[in-house]
GUGURO-513900 format. One line per field, with one value per residue (C-alpha): residue number from 1; residue in one letter; chain; x, y, z. Coordinates in steps of 0.001 Angstrom, whole numbers, padded with zeros to 6 digits. Layout:
<kenus>
nr <- [NUM  ...]
rest <- [A  ...]
kette <- [A  ...]
xx <- [X  ...]
yy <- [Y  ...]
zz <- [Z  ...]
</kenus>
This chain:
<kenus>
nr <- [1  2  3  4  5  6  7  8  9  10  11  12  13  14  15  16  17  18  19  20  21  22  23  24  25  26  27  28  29  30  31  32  33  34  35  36  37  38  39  40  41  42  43  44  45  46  47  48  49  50  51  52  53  54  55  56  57  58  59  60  61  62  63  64  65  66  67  68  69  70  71  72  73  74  75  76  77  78  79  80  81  82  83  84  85  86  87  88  89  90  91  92  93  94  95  96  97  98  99  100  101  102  103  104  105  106  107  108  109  110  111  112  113  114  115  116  117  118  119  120  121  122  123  124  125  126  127  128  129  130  131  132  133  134  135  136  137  138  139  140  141  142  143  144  145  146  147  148  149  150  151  152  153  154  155  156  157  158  159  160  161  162  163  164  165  166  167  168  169  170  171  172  173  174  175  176  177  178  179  180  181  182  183  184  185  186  187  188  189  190  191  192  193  194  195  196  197  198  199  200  201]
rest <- [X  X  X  X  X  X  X  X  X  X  X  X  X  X  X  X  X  X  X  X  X  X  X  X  X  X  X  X  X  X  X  X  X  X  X  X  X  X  X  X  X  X  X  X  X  X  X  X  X  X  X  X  X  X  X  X  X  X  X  X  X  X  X  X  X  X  X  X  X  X  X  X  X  X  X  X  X  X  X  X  X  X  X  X  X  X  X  X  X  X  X  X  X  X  X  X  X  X  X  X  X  X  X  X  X  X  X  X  X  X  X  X  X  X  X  X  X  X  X  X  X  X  X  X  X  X  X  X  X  X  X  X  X  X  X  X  X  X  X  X  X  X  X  X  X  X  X  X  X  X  X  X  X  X  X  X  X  X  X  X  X  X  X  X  X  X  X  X  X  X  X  X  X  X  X  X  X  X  X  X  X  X  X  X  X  X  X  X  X  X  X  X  X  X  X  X  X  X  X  X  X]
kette <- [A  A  A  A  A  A  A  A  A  A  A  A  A  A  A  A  A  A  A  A  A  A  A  A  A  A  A  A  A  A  A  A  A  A  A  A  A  A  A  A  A  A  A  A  A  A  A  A  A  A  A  A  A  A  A  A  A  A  A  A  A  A  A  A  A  A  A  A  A  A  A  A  A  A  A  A  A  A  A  A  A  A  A  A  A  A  A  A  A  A  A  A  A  A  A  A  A  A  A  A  A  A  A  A  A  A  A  A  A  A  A  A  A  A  A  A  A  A  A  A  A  A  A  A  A  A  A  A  A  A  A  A  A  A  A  A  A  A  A  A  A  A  A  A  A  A  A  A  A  A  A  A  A  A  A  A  A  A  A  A  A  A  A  A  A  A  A  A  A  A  A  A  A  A  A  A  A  A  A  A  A  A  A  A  A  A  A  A  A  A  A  A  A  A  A  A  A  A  A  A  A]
xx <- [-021782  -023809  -024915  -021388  -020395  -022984  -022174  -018835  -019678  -021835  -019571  -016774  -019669  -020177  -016712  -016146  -018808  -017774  -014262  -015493  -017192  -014504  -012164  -015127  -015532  -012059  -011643  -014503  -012661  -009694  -011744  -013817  -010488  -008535  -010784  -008669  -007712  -011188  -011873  -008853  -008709  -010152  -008082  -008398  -010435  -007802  -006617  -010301  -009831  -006424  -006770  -009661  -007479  -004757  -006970  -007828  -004043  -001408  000504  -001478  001856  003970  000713  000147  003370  004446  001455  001543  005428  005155  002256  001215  -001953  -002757  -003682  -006060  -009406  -009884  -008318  -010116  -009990  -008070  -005452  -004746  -004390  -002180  000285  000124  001011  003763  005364  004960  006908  009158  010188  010181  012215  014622  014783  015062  017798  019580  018754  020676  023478  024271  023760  026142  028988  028536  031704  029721  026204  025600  026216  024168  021577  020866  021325  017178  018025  018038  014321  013875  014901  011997  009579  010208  010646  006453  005230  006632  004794  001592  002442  002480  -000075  -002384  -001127  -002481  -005753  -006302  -005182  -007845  -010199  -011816  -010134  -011481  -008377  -006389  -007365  -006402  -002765  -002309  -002642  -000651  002380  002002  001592  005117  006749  005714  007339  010499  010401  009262  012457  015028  012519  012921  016849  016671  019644  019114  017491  019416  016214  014132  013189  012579  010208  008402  008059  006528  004424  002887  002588  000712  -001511  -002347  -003114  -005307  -006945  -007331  -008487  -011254  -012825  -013511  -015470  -017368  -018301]
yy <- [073493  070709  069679  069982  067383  064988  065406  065105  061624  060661  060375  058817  055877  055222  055698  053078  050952  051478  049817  046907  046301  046589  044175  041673  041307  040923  038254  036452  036746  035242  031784  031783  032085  029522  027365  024648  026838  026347  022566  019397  018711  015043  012211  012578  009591  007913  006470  005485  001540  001493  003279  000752  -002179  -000788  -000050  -003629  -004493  -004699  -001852  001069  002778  -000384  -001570  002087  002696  -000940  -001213  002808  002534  -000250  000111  003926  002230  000781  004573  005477  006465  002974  001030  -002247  -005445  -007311  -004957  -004735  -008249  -007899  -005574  -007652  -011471  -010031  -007610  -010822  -013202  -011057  -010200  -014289  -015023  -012332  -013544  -017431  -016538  -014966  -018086  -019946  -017874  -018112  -021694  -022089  -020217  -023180  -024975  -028600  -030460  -031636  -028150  -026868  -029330  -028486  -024785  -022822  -021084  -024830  -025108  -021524  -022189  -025146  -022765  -019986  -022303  -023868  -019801  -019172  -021961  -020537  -017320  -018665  -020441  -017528  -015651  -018859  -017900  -014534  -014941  -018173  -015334  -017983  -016258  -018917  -020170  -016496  -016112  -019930  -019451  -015743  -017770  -021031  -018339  -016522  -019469  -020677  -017223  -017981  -021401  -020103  -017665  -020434  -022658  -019930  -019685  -023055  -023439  -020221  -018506  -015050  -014459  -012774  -012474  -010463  -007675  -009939  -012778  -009172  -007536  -010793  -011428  -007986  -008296  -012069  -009778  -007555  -010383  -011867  -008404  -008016  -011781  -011428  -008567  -011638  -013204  -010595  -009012]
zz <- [019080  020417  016853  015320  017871  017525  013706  014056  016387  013681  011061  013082  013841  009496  008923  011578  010324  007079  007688  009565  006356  004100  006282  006713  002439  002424  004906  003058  -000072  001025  002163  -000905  -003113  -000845  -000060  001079  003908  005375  005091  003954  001031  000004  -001501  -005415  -006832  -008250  -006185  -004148  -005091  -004444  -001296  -000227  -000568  001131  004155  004579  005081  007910  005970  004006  002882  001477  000284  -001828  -002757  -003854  -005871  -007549  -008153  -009748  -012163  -012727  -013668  -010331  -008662  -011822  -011993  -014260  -012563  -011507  -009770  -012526  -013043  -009168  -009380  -012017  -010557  -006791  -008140  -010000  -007609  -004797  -007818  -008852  -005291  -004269  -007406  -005942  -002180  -003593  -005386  -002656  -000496  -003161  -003284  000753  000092  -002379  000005  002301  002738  002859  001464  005236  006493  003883  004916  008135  007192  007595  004269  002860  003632  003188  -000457  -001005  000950  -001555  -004524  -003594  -002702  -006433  -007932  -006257  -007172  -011113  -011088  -009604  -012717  -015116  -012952  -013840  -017792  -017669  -016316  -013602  -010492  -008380  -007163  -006434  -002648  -001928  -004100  -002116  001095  000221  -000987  002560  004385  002637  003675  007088  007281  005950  008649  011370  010293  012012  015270  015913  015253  017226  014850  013406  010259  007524  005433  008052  005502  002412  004594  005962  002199  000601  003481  003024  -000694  -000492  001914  -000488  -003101  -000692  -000299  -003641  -004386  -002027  -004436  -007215  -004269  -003004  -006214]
</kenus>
Protein backbone atom coordinates (compact mmCIF):
# COMPACT_ATOMS: atom_id res chain seq x y z
CA UNK A 1 0.00 0.00 0.00
CA UNK A 2 2.84 2.14 0.99
CA UNK A 3 4.29 2.04 -2.60
CA UNK A 4 0.90 2.65 -4.33
CA UNK A 5 0.82 5.87 -2.36
CA UNK A 6 4.08 7.15 -2.91
CA UNK A 7 3.23 6.30 -6.65
CA UNK A 8 0.20 7.77 -6.63
CA UNK A 9 2.15 11.14 -4.88
CA UNK A 10 4.55 10.79 -7.53
CA UNK A 11 2.56 11.31 -10.33
CA UNK A 12 0.44 14.07 -8.85
CA UNK A 13 4.16 15.96 -8.38
CA UNK A 14 4.93 15.56 -12.72
CA UNK A 15 1.52 16.17 -13.48
CA UNK A 16 1.85 19.29 -11.37
CA UNK A 17 5.10 20.12 -12.76
CA UNK A 18 4.00 19.36 -15.94
CA UNK A 19 1.26 22.19 -15.91
CA UNK A 20 3.39 24.82 -14.48
CA UNK A 21 5.25 24.19 -17.60
CA UNK A 22 2.66 24.40 -19.97
CA UNK A 23 1.26 27.82 -18.44
CA UNK A 24 4.90 29.22 -18.22
CA UNK A 25 5.47 28.61 -22.44
CA UNK A 26 2.34 30.12 -22.80
CA UNK A 27 2.83 33.20 -20.86
CA UNK A 28 6.16 33.55 -22.76
CA UNK A 29 4.38 33.30 -25.93
CA UNK A 30 2.10 35.89 -25.35
CA UNK A 31 5.19 38.61 -24.68
CA UNK A 32 7.19 37.33 -27.52
CA UNK A 33 3.99 37.74 -29.90
CA UNK A 34 3.01 41.20 -28.28
CA UNK A 35 5.85 42.58 -27.71
CA UNK A 36 4.78 46.02 -27.23
CA UNK A 37 3.09 44.86 -24.15
CA UNK A 38 6.50 44.43 -22.52
CA UNK A 39 8.45 47.63 -23.40
CA UNK A 40 6.72 51.35 -25.31
CA UNK A 41 6.86 51.47 -28.31
CA UNK A 42 9.50 54.17 -29.84
CA UNK A 43 8.55 57.19 -31.98
CA UNK A 44 8.78 56.00 -35.73
CA UNK A 45 11.74 57.80 -37.48
CA UNK A 46 9.87 59.96 -39.37
CA UNK A 47 9.22 62.09 -37.69
CA UNK A 48 12.99 62.15 -35.57
CA UNK A 49 13.92 65.77 -37.22
CA UNK A 50 10.73 67.07 -36.87
CA UNK A 51 10.39 65.91 -33.44
CA UNK A 52 13.96 67.48 -32.60
CA UNK A 53 12.93 70.85 -33.62
CA UNK A 54 9.87 70.80 -31.93
CA UNK A 55 11.64 69.96 -28.65
CA UNK A 56 13.68 73.05 -28.79
CA UNK A 57 10.41 75.21 -28.75
CA UNK A 58 7.97 76.83 -26.22
CA UNK A 59 5.22 74.47 -27.78
CA UNK A 60 6.11 70.74 -29.04
CA UNK A 61 2.40 70.07 -30.11
CA UNK A 62 1.53 73.42 -32.21
CA UNK A 63 5.01 73.20 -33.33
CA UNK A 64 4.32 69.23 -34.72
CA UNK A 65 1.10 69.57 -35.78
CA UNK A 66 1.35 73.08 -37.58
CA UNK A 67 4.29 71.94 -39.37
CA UNK A 68 2.84 67.94 -40.32
CA UNK A 69 -0.70 69.38 -41.27
CA UNK A 70 0.54 71.55 -43.30
CA UNK A 71 3.17 69.79 -45.38
CA UNK A 72 2.84 65.81 -45.18
CA UNK A 73 6.42 66.13 -46.15
CA UNK A 74 7.62 67.84 -43.06
CA UNK A 75 7.16 64.35 -40.69
CA UNK A 76 9.13 62.11 -43.44
CA UNK A 77 11.93 60.04 -43.17
CA UNK A 78 13.61 62.67 -45.97
CA UNK A 79 12.79 65.31 -44.77
CA UNK A 80 15.59 67.94 -44.16
CA UNK A 81 16.55 71.26 -43.02
CA UNK A 82 15.43 73.10 -46.20
CA UNK A 83 12.17 71.71 -46.51
CA UNK A 84 11.37 72.48 -42.72
CA UNK A 85 12.25 75.80 -43.57
CA UNK A 86 10.09 75.71 -46.27
CA UNK A 87 6.96 74.68 -44.63
CA UNK A 88 7.77 77.26 -41.29
CA UNK A 89 8.27 80.82 -43.35
CA UNK A 90 5.22 80.06 -45.14
CA UNK A 91 2.85 78.82 -42.50
CA UNK A 92 4.29 82.18 -40.27
CA UNK A 93 3.33 84.46 -43.80
CA UNK A 94 0.49 83.03 -44.62
CA UNK A 95 -0.83 83.27 -41.06
CA UNK A 96 0.57 87.24 -40.77
CA UNK A 97 -1.04 87.99 -44.14
CA UNK A 98 -4.24 86.60 -42.42
CA UNK A 99 -4.03 88.49 -38.96
CA UNK A 100 -2.94 91.90 -41.04
CA UNK A 101 -5.79 91.65 -42.87
CA UNK A 102 -8.04 91.32 -40.05
CA UNK A 103 -6.22 94.33 -38.41
CA UNK A 104 -7.35 96.18 -41.50
CA UNK A 105 -10.69 95.19 -41.49
CA UNK A 106 -11.41 96.45 -37.63
CA UNK A 107 -9.69 99.45 -38.86
CA UNK A 108 -11.75 100.14 -41.55
CA UNK A 109 -15.10 99.83 -39.11
CA UNK A 110 -13.69 102.85 -37.33
CA UNK A 111 -16.06 105.65 -37.47
CA UNK A 112 -12.95 108.35 -37.83
CA UNK A 113 -8.99 108.62 -39.24
CA UNK A 114 -8.07 110.22 -35.69
CA UNK A 115 -9.87 107.46 -33.90
CA UNK A 116 -8.35 105.09 -36.08
CA UNK A 117 -5.08 106.69 -35.29
CA UNK A 118 -4.75 106.29 -31.92
CA UNK A 119 -6.44 102.85 -32.24
CA UNK A 120 -3.23 99.72 -31.17
CA UNK A 121 -4.58 97.77 -34.20
CA UNK A 122 -3.28 100.96 -36.24
CA UNK A 123 0.29 100.11 -35.23
CA UNK A 124 -0.51 96.57 -35.01
CA UNK A 125 -1.19 96.83 -38.78
CA UNK A 126 2.56 98.48 -39.60
CA UNK A 127 3.98 95.85 -37.08
CA UNK A 128 2.47 93.02 -39.10
CA UNK A 129 2.90 94.74 -42.45
CA UNK A 130 7.36 94.95 -41.48
CA UNK A 131 7.10 90.96 -39.80
CA UNK A 132 5.62 90.14 -43.46
CA UNK A 133 8.33 91.81 -45.27
CA UNK A 134 10.82 89.74 -43.13
CA UNK A 135 8.93 86.88 -43.53
CA UNK A 136 9.41 87.38 -47.64
CA UNK A 137 12.42 88.17 -47.72
CA UNK A 138 13.56 84.99 -45.57
CA UNK A 139 11.78 83.09 -48.40
CA UNK A 140 14.20 85.13 -51.20
CA UNK A 141 16.90 83.56 -48.65
CA UNK A 142 16.27 80.10 -48.89
CA UNK A 143 15.42 80.10 -52.93
CA UNK A 144 19.03 82.21 -53.16
CA UNK A 145 20.25 79.06 -51.15
CA UNK A 146 22.63 81.48 -48.82
CA UNK A 147 20.42 81.05 -45.60
CA UNK A 148 22.56 83.45 -43.89
CA UNK A 149 20.06 85.88 -43.16
CA UNK A 150 16.92 83.30 -41.96
CA UNK A 151 17.65 83.34 -38.10
CA UNK A 152 18.05 87.33 -38.14
CA UNK A 153 14.50 87.69 -40.47
CA UNK A 154 12.77 84.80 -37.92
CA UNK A 155 13.73 87.17 -35.09
CA UNK A 156 13.00 90.68 -36.68
CA UNK A 157 9.24 88.98 -37.63
CA UNK A 158 8.92 87.86 -33.81
CA UNK A 159 10.29 90.79 -32.50
CA UNK A 160 7.42 92.75 -34.70
CA UNK A 161 4.69 90.31 -33.21
CA UNK A 162 5.87 91.31 -29.91
CA UNK A 163 5.52 95.05 -30.45
CA UNK A 164 2.12 94.66 -31.78
CA UNK A 165 1.34 92.89 -28.70
CA UNK A 166 3.32 95.58 -26.42
CA UNK A 167 1.10 98.50 -28.12
CA UNK A 168 -2.28 97.18 -26.16
CA UNK A 169 -0.06 96.73 -22.72
CA UNK A 170 0.72 100.10 -22.71
CA UNK A 171 -2.83 101.64 -23.74
CA UNK A 172 -3.80 98.99 -21.22
CA UNK A 173 -7.14 97.95 -23.49
CA UNK A 174 -7.81 94.31 -24.27
CA UNK A 175 -6.45 92.62 -27.12
CA UNK A 176 -8.79 91.19 -29.67
CA UNK A 177 -5.86 89.44 -31.41
CA UNK A 178 -4.64 87.39 -28.32
CA UNK A 179 -4.67 84.01 -30.27
CA UNK A 180 -3.27 85.30 -33.64
CA UNK A 181 -0.10 87.54 -31.81
CA UNK A 182 0.33 83.87 -29.69
CA UNK A 183 0.14 81.53 -33.08
CA UNK A 184 2.73 83.72 -35.09
CA UNK A 185 4.88 84.15 -32.21
CA UNK A 186 5.14 80.37 -31.93
CA UNK A 187 5.58 79.84 -35.61
CA UNK A 188 8.64 82.73 -35.92
CA UNK A 189 9.90 80.33 -32.98
CA UNK A 190 9.96 77.54 -34.89
CA UNK A 191 11.69 79.40 -37.88
CA UNK A 192 14.23 80.49 -35.60
CA UNK A 193 14.56 76.82 -34.48
CA UNK A 194 14.84 75.70 -37.67
CA UNK A 195 17.24 78.64 -38.96
CA UNK A 196 19.68 77.84 -36.36
CA UNK A 197 20.20 74.21 -38.10
CA UNK A 198 21.95 76.28 -41.31
CA UNK A 199 24.28 77.63 -38.54
CA UNK A 200 25.14 74.83 -36.69
CA UNK A 201 25.52 72.44 -39.49
Amino acid sequence: MASLTTSYSDYSFSFKLFISFVVYGYCVSLIIINPASSAPTPPPPSSILLTSVCRNTTDYNFCFDSLSSSDPRAATATADPIELAYASFRLAYSKATATKAYIDDHLLKSSSSSEAASNPLHRCSGFYEEAMEALEAAYGDLDSESYYWLAELAGVAGKKVADCNKSFIRRKVPTPLSRMIRDLKNLCQICLVISNLFITS
